[in-house]
N, C-alpha and C positions, 0 to 999 in steps of 0.2 A: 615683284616677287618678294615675300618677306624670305630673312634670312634662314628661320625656323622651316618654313617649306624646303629649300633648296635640299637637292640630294643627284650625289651623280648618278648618272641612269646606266651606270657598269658596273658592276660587281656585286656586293651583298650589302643590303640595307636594311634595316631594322625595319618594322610595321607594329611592332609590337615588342610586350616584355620578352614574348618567349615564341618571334613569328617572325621569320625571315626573309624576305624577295630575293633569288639570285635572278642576275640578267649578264647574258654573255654574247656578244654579236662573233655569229661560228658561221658564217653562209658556207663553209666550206666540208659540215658536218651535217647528216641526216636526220641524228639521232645524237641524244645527252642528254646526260641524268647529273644533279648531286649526290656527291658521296659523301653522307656524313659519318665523321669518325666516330666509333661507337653509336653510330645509328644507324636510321635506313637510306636506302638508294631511291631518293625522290627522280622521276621524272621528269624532262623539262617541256615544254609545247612551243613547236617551233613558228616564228611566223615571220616572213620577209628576212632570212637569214639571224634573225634574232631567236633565242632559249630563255626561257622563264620559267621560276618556278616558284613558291612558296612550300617553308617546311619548319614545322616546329621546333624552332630549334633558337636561340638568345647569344648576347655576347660573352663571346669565348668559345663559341663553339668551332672546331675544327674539321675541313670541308677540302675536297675534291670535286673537278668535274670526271663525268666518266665518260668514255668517248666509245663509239659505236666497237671500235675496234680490241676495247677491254680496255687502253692503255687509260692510267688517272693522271691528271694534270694539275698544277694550281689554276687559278683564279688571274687571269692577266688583268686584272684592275681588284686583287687585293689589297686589303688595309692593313693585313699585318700577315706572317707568315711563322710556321711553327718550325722553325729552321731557316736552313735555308732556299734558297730558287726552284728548286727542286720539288722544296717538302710541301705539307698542303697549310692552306690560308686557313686565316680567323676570321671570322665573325668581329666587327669591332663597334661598337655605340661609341660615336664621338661624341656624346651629353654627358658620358660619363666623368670627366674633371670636371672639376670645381673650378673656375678660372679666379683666380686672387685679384687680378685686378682688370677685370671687365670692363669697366671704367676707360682703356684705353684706345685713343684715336688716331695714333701714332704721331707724327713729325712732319714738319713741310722739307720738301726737296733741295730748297738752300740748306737746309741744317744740316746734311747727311752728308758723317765722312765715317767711311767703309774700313771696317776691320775683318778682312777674308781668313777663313781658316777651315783646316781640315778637323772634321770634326771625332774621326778614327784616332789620330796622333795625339789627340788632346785627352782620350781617356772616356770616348763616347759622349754621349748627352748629359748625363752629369758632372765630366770631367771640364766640359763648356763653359757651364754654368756658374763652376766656379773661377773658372776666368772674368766672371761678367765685374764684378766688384772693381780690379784693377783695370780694365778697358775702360769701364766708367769714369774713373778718376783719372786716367790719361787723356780724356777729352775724345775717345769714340761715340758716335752716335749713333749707328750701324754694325752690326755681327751678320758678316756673310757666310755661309753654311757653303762650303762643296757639295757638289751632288748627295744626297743620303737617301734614294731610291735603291730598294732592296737589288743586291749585286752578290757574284756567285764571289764563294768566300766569305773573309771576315776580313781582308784587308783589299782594295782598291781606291784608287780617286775617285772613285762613284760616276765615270762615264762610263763604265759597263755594267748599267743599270738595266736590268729589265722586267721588273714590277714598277713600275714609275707611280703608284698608286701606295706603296708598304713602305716606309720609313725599314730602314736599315736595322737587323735584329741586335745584330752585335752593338749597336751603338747604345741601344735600348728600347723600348716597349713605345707602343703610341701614347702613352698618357707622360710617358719622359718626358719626350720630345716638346709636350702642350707645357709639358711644367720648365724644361727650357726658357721657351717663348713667353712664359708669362713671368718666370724669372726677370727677363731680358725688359721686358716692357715697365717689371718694378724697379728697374734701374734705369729708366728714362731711354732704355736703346731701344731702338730697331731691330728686326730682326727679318734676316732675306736670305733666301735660298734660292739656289742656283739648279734652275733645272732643263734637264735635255729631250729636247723633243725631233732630235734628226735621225736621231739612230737607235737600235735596240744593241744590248751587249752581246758577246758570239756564243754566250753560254749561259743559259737557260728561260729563253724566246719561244715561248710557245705558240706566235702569233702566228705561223707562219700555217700550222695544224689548223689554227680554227677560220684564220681568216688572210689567205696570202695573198688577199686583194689589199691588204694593208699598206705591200710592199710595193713600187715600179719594177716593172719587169726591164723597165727600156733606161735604167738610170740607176747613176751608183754613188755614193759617197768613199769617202779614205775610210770607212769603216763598214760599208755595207750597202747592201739593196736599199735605195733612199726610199723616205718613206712617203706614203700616196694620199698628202692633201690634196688632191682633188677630190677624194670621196667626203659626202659628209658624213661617213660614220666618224673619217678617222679622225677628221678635223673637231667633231663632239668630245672625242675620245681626249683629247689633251688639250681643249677649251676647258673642259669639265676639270682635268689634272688642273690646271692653274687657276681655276676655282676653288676646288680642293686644298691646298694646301692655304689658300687667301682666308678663307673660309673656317675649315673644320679645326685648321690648326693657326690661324691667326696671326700668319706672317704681316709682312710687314711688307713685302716688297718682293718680287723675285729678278734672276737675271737670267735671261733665256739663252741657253749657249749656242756657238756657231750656227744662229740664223742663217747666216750665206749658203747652208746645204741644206736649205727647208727651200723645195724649187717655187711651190707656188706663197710666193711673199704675201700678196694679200689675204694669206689667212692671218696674219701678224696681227694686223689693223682690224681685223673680223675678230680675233681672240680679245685683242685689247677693250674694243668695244663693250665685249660682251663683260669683262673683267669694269670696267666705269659705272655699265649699269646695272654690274649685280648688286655690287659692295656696298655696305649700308651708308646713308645718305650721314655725311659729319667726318667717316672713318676716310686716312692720307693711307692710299696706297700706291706704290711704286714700282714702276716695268724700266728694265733696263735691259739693251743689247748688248750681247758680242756679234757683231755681224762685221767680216773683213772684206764687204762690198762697200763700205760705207757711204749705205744707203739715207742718204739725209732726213727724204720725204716723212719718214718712220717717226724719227725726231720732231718733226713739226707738226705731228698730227696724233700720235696716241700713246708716244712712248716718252719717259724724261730723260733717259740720257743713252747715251753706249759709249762701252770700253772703247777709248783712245788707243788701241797699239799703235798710231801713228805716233805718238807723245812718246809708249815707252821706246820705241825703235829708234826713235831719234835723240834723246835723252842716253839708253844703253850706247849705244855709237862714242858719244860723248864720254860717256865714264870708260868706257873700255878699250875703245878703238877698231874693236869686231867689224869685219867687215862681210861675213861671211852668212848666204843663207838670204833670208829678206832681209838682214842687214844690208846687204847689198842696195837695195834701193832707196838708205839715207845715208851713205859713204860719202855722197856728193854733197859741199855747201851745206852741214849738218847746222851750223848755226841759222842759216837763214832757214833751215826746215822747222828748227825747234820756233821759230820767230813766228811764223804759219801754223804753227800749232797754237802758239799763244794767241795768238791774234781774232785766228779762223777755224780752231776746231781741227780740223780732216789738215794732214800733208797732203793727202793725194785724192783731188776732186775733180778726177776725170783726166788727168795725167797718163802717160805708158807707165806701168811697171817693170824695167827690167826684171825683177824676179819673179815674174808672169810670164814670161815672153814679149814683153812688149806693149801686151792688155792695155787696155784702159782700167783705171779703178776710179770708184768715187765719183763722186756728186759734188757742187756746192754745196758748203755750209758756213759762209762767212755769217747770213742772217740769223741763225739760231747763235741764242744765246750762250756764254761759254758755260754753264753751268748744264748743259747737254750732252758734257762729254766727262767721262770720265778718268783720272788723271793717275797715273801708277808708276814708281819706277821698278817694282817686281810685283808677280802675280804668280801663282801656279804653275802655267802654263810656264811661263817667259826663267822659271828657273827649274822647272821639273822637266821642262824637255830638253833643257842641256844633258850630253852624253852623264854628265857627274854631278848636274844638280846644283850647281855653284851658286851661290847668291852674291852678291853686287860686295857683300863685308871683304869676300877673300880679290873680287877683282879689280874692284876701282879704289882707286886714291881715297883714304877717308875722308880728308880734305874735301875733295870734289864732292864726295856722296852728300857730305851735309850739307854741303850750297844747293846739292840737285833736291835736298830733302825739303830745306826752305822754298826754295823754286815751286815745287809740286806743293806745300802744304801752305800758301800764303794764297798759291794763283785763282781763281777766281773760280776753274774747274773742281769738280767733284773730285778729292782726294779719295784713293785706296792704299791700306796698307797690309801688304802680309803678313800674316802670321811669323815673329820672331826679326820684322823689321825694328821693331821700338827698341829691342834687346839686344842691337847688332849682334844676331845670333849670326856664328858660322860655322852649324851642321848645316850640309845639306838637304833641301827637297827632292826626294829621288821616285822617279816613277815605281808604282808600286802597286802589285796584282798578288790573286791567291787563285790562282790559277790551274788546272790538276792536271797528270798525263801530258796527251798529245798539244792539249791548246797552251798549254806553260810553256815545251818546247819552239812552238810555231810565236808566244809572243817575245820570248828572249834572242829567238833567232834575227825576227824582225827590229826589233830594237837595233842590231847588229848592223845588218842593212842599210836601216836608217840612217847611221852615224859614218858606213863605208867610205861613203865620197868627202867627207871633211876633210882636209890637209890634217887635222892634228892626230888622223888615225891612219896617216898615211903607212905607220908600221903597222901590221895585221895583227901582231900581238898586242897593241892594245885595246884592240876591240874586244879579246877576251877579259880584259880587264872591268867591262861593263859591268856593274851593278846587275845580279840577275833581278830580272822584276818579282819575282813570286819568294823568293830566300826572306825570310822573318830579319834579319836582320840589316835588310833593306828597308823595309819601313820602318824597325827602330831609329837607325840610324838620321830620319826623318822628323824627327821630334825638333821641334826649336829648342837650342838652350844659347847663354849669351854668357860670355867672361863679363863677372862682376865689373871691374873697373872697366872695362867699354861699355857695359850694358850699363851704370848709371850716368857716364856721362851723354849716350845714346836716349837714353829713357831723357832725362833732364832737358835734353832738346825738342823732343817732341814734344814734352810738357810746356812747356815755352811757345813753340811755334803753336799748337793746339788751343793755347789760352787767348793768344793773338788774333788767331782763325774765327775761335769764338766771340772774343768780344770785341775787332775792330774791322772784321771783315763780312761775316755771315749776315750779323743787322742790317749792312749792307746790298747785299746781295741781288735781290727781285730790282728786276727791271735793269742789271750791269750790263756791259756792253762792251766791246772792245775797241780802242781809239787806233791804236796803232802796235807795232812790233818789229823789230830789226836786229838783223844781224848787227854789233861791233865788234865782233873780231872772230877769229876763228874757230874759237867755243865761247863766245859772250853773244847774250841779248841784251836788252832791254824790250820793255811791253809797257805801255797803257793802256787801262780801264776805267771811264767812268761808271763810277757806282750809283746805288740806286738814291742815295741821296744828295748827286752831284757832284760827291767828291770826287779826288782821283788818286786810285789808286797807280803807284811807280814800282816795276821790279825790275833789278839789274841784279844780272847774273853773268857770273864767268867761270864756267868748269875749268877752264885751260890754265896752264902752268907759269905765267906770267900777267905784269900788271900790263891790263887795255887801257889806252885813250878812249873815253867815253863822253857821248854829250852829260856836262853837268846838270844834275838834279837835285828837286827840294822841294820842299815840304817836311812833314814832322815822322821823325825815322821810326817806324814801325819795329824790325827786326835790324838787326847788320852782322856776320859771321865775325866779325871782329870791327875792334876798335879804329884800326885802319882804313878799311873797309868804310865806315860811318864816316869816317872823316875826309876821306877822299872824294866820298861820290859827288861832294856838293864843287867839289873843285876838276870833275872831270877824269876820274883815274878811275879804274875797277881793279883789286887787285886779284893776284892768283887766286881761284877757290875759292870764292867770293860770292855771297846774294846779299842785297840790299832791297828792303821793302819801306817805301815812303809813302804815308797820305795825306791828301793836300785839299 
């Protein structure tokens, strides 16, 4: 299929300058018409639970479905929306930008180190944008996008998405969004978007009206009715979504979130597929998981990499001491787990999880290469689900954090870094909704819940103390900003380990492998990797508050957090706070 043909077979597409197709899969409707705004009330013709219709009408034009029962609806695979979730869709020609540099094929899989960020806090799609210049020159090669499928409000983390088809209005227009990305790709980056395909958001789903075969009746998620890949409409329905954004808007890459609530997995490997042989024949596109089955198979067969939280749980443990939650299940021998992480990818490949019950998790994956997994010591998640948002600047040792920062930004795995990590920022990421009425109540109360059984809310008073989700100054307060003197000595490291990254390790990379990894002491590793040209790479790390005996090492010193540090490793010492990177 050329790329010029491709078109998804949901919503409204252009046929012409001023001639439009809508197509809607409603088996649950009789009857339905288009409503065009300032127009007429086109008809649609039903056949095999699908509506169609064509109506003179071009891009920009503003449209409802009407449904047998009077009531009007959006477009649940609209492109753009004239408001919000509620109000009615557009009409959008994605021919319409000019792309500046077309020219682009994007980046191989070794190269890519991820710069995740909310792209609401930043000031929308062109407040992004202008971030791209300074990511650039701190040695990012990747911009990962939060969710920014159309969500009720104007402020959410974009997992209460439910147009998964319309780019976020608040943030900006679709042709933004394309001048974003092609922004991104004139500064040599990448650019990935993170999208959700397990769940709808609780407020403004209309799927349920046209088609509540969508949903399982006999199966639930922490967020809803899971949804029903066993059909293939539904499974077209968000093949086609990650088409779509590969495609019309010229990502780069996406990361598909919480797979482990997608029950039937093999449509994963069915979506990836069809994503290999759509994409045009030359152009580096990239699929990455969150899946917290860690499901190996995935990895060795259609995907390049998934989020490690085995890495950050075991790493967090170490800077913090937390032991509470699924920290729980690396409290025990945290150094030999960080060891297995370096080594093999997955902590936990087929192990019980006490914070399961006992469960099994995991698969092998010592075979897949460590460049499969992806390596973080914060992410969204891992500091916006704290009750206060806390990031790693207010709770660990700085000391420690920059040995853990070297650790993560040297190792052989796919680095990620937060938004507001390079700038030891220490505002808070705080969960954050716009939420109206009864469902703002029921999410602020739940939050409350949530946090009940922690020891540190053991007083009932300070659970009201929670951040309310939906208060505007909850997502202000969400913004990264960083103290000048931390933030250049913070910047000045990254710059350093980044330059490192790039020119003594990434060259490297294809075909590395991992030799070995051990606990020495009780926050210390050491790890070897031969690389792809033989060499070997040595890192020796010690989070913990005193100097380890360590087996001596050498070769030609890469990084070393201090002077000491460089000059002991070759004599067998590690000291406190300490990483040391050798290749030999």
């Amino acid at each position: 299929m050329k790329r010029a043909e491709w078109r998804p077979s949901f919503g409204a597409n252009l046929t012409g300058a001023n001639r439009t197709r809508f197509r809607v899969w409603a088996p649950a409707q009789q009857t339905m018409s288009v409503a065009i705004q300032g127009g007429a009330t086109v008809p649609m013709t039903r056949h095999d639970g699908w509506f169609e219709a064509e109506a003179a009408c071009g891009a920009g034009t503003c449209y409802r479905y009407l449904l047998a029962d009077g009531r009007t609806i959006p477009d649940p695979a609209s492109r753009a929306q004239d408001g919000d979730v509620h109000d009615a869709s557009i009409v959008v020609d994605p021919s319409s930008y000019r792309w500046r540099h077309p020219q682009w094929r994007g980046r191989p899989w070794h190269e890519v180190l991820i710069y995740e960020l909310h792209a609401g806090v930043l000031g929308g799609f062109a407040g992004v944008a202008r971030e791209l210049p300074r990511l650039a020159e701190l040695g990012v090669t990747a911009v990962e996008l939060m969710p920014i499928a159309e969500f009720p409000g104007a402020r959410n983390w974009g997992y209460d998405g439910t147009l998964p088809y319309a780019p976020e209005c608040s943030y900006g227009s679709p042709d933004d969004l394309r001048a974003l990305v092609d922004a991104a790709h004139g500064h040599g980056l990448m650019m990935f978007l993170d999208v959700v395909y397990n769940h709808f958001g609780p407020d403004g789903n209309y799927q349920p009206l046209l088609a509540p075969q969508m949903f399982r009746a006999d199966l639930t998620t922490p967020w809803g009715p899971a949804i029903d890949f066993r059909r293939s409409e539904v499974r077209r329905f968000f093949t086609e979504n990650a088409l779509y954004w590969l495609l019309d808007y010229r990502f780069d890459g996406l990361r598909f979130d919480a797979v482990h609530a997608i029950s039937e997995s093999d449509w994963l490997d069915e979506m990836a597929l069809a994503v290999r042989s759509t994409i045009e024949p030359g152009r580096q596109v990239h699929l990455v998981l969150e899946n917290d089955k860690n499901e190996a198979g995935h990895l060795a067969r259609n995907f390049d990499a998934q989020w490690n939280d085995d890495g950050h749980h075991v790493l967090h443990v170490l800077l913090t001491g937390e032991h509470e939650s699924y920290y729980a299940d690396y409290a025990d021998a945290p150094a030999a787990r960080l060891a297995r992480c370096l080594k093999e990818g997955f902590v936990y490949q087929g192990e019980p999880s006490p914070h399961r019950g006992g469960k099994p998790r995991g698969s092998a994956s010592a075979a897949l290469p460590p460049t499969a997994f992806v390596l973080f010591l914060q992410n969204h998640d891992q500091i916006g689900n704290r009750a206060f948002g806390e990031r790693l600047t207010t709770l660990a040792d700085p000391r420690a954090l920059e040995a853990a920062t070297a650790l993560q930004l040297l190792a052989p795995q796919i680095p990620l870094i937060f938004m507001g990590e390079e700038v030891a920022s220490e505002a808070p990421f705080l969960f954050f909704t716009d939420h109206k009425g009864e469902l703002a109540k029921a999410v602020r109360d739940g939050r409350r819940r949530e946090f009940a059984s922690f020891s540190q809310f053991s007083d009932p008073k300070l659970l009201a103390e929670l951040p309310d989700p939906n208060a505007r100054a909850t997502f202000d307060r969400s913004k990264p900003t960083g103290q000048t003197d931390k933030a250049t000595a913070r910047v000045s490291l990254y710059r350093q380990l980044l330059t490192i990254r790039r020119t003594e390790i990434v060259p490297r990379l294809v075909n590395a492998h991992a030799l070995d990894a051990s606990a020495v002491g009780p926050a210390a590793v050491t790890a070897q990797w031969r690389l792809g040209d033989g060499s070997l790479l040595t890192l020796a790390c010690n989070l913990g508050n005193s100097i380890i005996e360590a087996p001596p090492q050498s070769g030609r010193v890469l990084f070393a957090t201090s002077r000491t540090a460089q000059r002991d490793i070759s004599a067998g010492r590690l000291p406190a706070f300490s990483t040391v990177a050798l290749l030999d």
